[in-house]
Each structure stands twice: as structure tokens, then as C-alpha cells.
N, C-alpha and C positions, 0 to 999 in steps of 0.2 A: 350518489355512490357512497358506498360506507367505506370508509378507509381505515385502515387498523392500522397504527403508527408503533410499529417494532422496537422495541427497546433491549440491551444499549444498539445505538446508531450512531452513525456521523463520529468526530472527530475522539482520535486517543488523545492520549497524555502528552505522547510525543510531539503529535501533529502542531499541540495547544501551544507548547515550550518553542517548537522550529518556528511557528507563526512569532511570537514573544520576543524571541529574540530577534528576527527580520525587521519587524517594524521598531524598536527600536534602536537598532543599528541607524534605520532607517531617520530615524528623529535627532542624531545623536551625531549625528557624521556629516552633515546637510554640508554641501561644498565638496564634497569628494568624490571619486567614484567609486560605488557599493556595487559590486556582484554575487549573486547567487552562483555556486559553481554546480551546477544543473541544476534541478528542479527542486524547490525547497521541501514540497510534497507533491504529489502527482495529480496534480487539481490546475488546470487552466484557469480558474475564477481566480485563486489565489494567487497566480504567476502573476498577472493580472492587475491584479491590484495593487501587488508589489512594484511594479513596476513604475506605477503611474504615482509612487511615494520614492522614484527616485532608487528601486534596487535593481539592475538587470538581471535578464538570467544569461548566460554562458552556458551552452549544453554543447557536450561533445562527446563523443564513443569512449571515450575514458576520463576520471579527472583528470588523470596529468596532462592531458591532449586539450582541456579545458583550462590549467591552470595556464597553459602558455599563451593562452589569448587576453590575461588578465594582467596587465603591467604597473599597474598603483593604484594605493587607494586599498579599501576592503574587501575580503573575498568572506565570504559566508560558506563556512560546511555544511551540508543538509541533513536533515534529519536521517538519513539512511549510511551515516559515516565516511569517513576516506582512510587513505591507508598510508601508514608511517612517512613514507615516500612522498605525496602528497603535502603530507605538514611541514617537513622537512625542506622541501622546494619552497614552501609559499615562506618560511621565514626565509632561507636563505634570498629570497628576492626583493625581503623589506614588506612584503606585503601584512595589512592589519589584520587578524586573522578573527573571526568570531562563527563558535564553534554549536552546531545546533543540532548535534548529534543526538538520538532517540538515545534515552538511558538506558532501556533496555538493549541496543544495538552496544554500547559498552559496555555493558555486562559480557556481550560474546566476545567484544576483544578482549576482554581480560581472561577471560576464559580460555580461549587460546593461544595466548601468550603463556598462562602458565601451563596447560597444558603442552606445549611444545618444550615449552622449559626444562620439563620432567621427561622427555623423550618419547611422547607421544607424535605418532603418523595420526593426522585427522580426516576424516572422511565428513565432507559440509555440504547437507541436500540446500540446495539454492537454485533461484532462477538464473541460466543464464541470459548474460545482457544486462542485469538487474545493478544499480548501483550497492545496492549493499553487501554483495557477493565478493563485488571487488577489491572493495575496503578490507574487508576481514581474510582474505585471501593474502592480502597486501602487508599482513602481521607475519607472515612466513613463507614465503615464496618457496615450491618448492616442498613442504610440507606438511599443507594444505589439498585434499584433493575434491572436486567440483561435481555432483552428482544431480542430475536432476529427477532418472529414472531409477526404475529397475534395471531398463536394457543400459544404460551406465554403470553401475555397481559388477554388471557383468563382466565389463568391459576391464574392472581393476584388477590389477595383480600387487597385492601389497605383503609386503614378508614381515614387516614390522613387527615383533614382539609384543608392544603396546600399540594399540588402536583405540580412539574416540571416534565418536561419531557426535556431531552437531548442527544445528539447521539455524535457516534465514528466520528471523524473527517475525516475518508479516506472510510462512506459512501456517498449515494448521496441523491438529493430529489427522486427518484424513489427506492430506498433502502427503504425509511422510509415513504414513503408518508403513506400507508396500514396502517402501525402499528400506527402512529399518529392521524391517523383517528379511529381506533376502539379506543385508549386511550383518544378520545376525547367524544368517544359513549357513555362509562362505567363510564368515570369522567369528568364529561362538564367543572370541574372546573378547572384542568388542564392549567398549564402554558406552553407554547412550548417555550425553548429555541434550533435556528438551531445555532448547532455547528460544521457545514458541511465546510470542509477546499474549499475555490474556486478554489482550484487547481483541484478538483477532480472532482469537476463538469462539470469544462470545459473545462477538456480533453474526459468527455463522452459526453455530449453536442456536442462539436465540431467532434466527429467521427460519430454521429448520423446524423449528420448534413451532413456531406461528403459521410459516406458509399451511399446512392442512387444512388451518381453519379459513384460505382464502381461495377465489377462485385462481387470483392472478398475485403476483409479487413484481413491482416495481422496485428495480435499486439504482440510487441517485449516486452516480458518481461518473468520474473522466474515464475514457476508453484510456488511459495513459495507467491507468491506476488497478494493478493485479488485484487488490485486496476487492475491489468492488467487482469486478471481473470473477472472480472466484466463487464470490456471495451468488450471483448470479449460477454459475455451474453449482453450488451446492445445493439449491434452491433443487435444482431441475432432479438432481442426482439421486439425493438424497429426501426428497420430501414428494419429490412425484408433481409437482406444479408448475405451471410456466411461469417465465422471471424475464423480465427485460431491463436490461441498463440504459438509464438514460442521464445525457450529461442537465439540461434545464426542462421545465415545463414544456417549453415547446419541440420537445424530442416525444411528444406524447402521442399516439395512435389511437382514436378512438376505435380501430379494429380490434387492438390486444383484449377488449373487453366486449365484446359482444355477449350477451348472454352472462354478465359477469354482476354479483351484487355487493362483493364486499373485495377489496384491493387491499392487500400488505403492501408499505414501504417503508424500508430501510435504505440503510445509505456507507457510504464506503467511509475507512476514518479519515482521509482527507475531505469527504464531503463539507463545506461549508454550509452551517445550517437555514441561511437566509435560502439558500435554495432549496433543500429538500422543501423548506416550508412554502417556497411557490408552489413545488411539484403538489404538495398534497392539497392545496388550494385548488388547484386546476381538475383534481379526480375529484374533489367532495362537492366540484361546482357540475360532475357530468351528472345524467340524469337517463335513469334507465327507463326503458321501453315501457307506458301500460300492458296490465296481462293482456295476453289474446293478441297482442302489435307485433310485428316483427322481433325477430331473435337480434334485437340491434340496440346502438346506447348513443344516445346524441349526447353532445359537447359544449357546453357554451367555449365561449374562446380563450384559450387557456392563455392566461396571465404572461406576461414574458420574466424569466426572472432577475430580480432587481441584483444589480451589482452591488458587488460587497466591502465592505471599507469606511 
């Protein structure tokens, strides 16, 4: 099977920095107890690995609902930020705090901190449930308002004078276009701030790009992880191909490819790259059908993929 390896893929900047500074903490603090306060990035291989170098993870429906499960020792902020309230707890309890927030993700709180500053109402397209929603939310209570559609923006009644509008850093412009456009319908006067990370864009850009020239699109990443999840819908959406998410090699189908000669894979930015490169070992090792054979692709037996660390 020909496999066409999508570039960029796998791991942003942020991802690179939250991992960095995890295992260091990790090296550095030996005898204590280290927690991740949820998931460092949305990558079970990673949780994973942390773990088993002495970091735990702590995951709970909110951080502060997490910070209370954390009693000494070090807590680790994840790369998707926490909210004033959160930092403010974790010293007032003594706890060591080490901080591995995407830079791009603080860019937006700074953003709206000053924005609020100056008397803006902000309108923030964001997942809900999403921990980074929460964080930046958490800079203004209250002032902040949470949109994830259009039939939401509907739903606003806002009189404010000054309005912003700003987004989750790990959507895209095809995430937000819609919803920026009706907020622009209902309040002309509307400010857009994009706070769209470029890593995100142009790893779904670049597989849009590429899927045409494939029969099928494989993207390596956790079912826990929107951005890989997304890649997968844009694939379908916007490029007209089929896309399957898979978390290792052996989430592999030799069905997806029946009748298939060339495979795109790309990979989510928390994908860890020992894995994508199992994945793409295990397609380059299938072997499709002689002409005039059935419409079918036999598999040698796909690799398991090797843990990471």
C-alpha cells in the first residue's frame, strides 16, 4: 500500500512545552507527589507514560472539583489553562504549582483581561465541557459569554455598547466561520478577535489538501482528542473522502481499504509520533489484491504499537 504521510502532523508547540515540562517536574521532584490536574493533553499514550514516571492524573468535571482531590505535593496546569480561581486555591493551599499552559492559550487570557478591562461584553465560540473554555471563562465571570452554535448566538440577548467576539484556540476557521457571521448579523458592531492556534489550521488545511489525492485518510489520534476528531470530519466534509480515527496500529480495518491503492495519514497535535509511525508501518506492510482478484487487500499483521518514553 502506498501511504502518503501528510505534513505538518502530530505534535504542536504547545503539546512539545506541556510534555517538557511534565517530565521534568517529573525528574526533579522524585519523593513527592506530582499531579496532572486533568489530562496534560488529550493522548492516553501520554497520560500513560506520565504516570508510570511517577505523575498522576486527577481528572474531574471541573479543575476546582479536581484541585480538591489534590492535597501536597505538585499539581501541574495543562496545556489548555485554568482560571484565576484555580491558581489562587492551589497557592493558598501550599500546593507547588507548575504551569504548562499552551502560549497561545495565554495570549487569549490576556486578551480578555484587557478586553474586559476596557468595558467590553465578550462573546467566546468554545467546546462545551472543554477544559479550556473554562479557564478563559474564569478570567471574568459573568462577562464572558459561551457559544458553541449558531442556534446559541440565537439564544443571546446582549445590550452592551462594546462587544468582542473570541474563540478556543484548538478550533478552526471552518469551526467558527457560521457562528461569527450570525454574531456579526445580530450586532454589526462586534469586534472579532481570531484566536485560532496555526497549528490547528494547518494540519486540517494540509489533509484537505492532500485527502483528493487519496483513496482513504487515516488520522492517528485519541477518541478523547477534538482536534483529531475534527481532522477526521474535515477530511469527510470538505475534501469528499473517507477518514477513520484510529488511537494504534491495531485499531486498523483491513475493510477501510478494499479496492484502496494509496492511504493519507495524518495525526492529531497531541499524537505521539512513535505511534503514527507504527500506524504507517502496518498500511505500507498491507498488500493489495492482483489485477482480475477480488476487490479486497490482505494484511500482514499489523505491528502493535510500541509505548512511548
Amino acid at each position: 500500500m502506498e501511504v502518503v504521510k501528510i505534513v505538518p502532523r502530530g505534535y504542536c508547540h504547545g503539546v512539545v512545552e506541556a510534555i517538557r515540562a511534565a517530565r521534568a517536574v517529573g525528574a526533579e521532584r522524585t519523593g513527592e507527589p506530582i499531579a496532572m490536574l486533568g489530562y496534560l493533553v488529550h493522548n492516553e499514550h501520554v497520560t500513560t507514560e506520565l504516570a508510570e514516571s511517577g505523575v498522576r492524573l486527577v481528572d474531574a468535571a471541573t479543575r476546582l472539583r479536581g484541585l480538591d482531590a489534590i492535597e501536597s505535593g505538585t499539581v501541574i496546569f495543562t496545556a489548555h489553562g485554568v482560571s484565576p480561581e484555580v491558581r489562587e486555591r492551589a497557592r493558598a493551599r501550599g500546593l507547588h504549582t507548575v504551569d504548562a499552559t499552551c502560549t497561545d492559550v495565554i495570549r487569549t487570557h490576556d486578551l480578555v483581561r484587557d478586553l474586559v478591562g476596557r468595558g467590553y461584553t465578550i462573546v467566546y465560540i468554545g467546546r462545551h465541557g472543554h477544559p479550556e473554555p473554562e479557564g478563559v471563562l474564569g478570567e471574568a465571570p459573568g462577562r464572558i459569554h459561551l457559544v458553541e452554535s449558531v442556534a446559541d448566538v440565537d439564544q443571546l440577548e446582549l445590550a452592551a455598547e462594546r462587544l468582542a467576539v473570541t474563540t478556543q484556540t484548538t478550533l478552526s476557521l471552518w469551526d467558527t466561520r457560521a457562528v461569527i457571521a450570525r454574531l456579526q448579523e445580530r450586532y454589526p458592531h462586534i469586534e472579532v478577535h481570531n484566536e485560532i492556534c496555526n497549528a490547528t489550521q494547518e494540519r486540517q488545511e494540509a489533509a484537505v489538501a492532500a485527502a483528493p489525492g487519496c483513496d482513504v485518510v487515516v488520522v492517528v489520534g485519541s477518541p478523547r482528542s477534538s482536534n483529531s476528531q475534527r481532522l477526521v470530519q474535515v477530511i469527510q466534509e470538505h475534501a469528499g473522502r473517507p477518514a477513520y480515527l484510529v488511537d494504534t496500529a491495531e485499531d486498523l480495518r483491513p475493510e477501510w481499504f478494499r479496492g484502496c491503492r494509496r492511504v493519507g495519514v495524518t495525526s492529531g497535535a497531541s499524537t505521539p509520533t512513535v505511534i503514527t509511525r507504527a500506524v504507517i508501518t502496518a498500511l505500507e506492510a498491507m498488500q493489495p489484491e492482483p489485477a482480475g482478484a477480488a476487490d479486497a487487500v490482505t494484511s500482514a499483521p499489523a505491528p502493535s504499537a510500541p509505548g512511548i518514553g
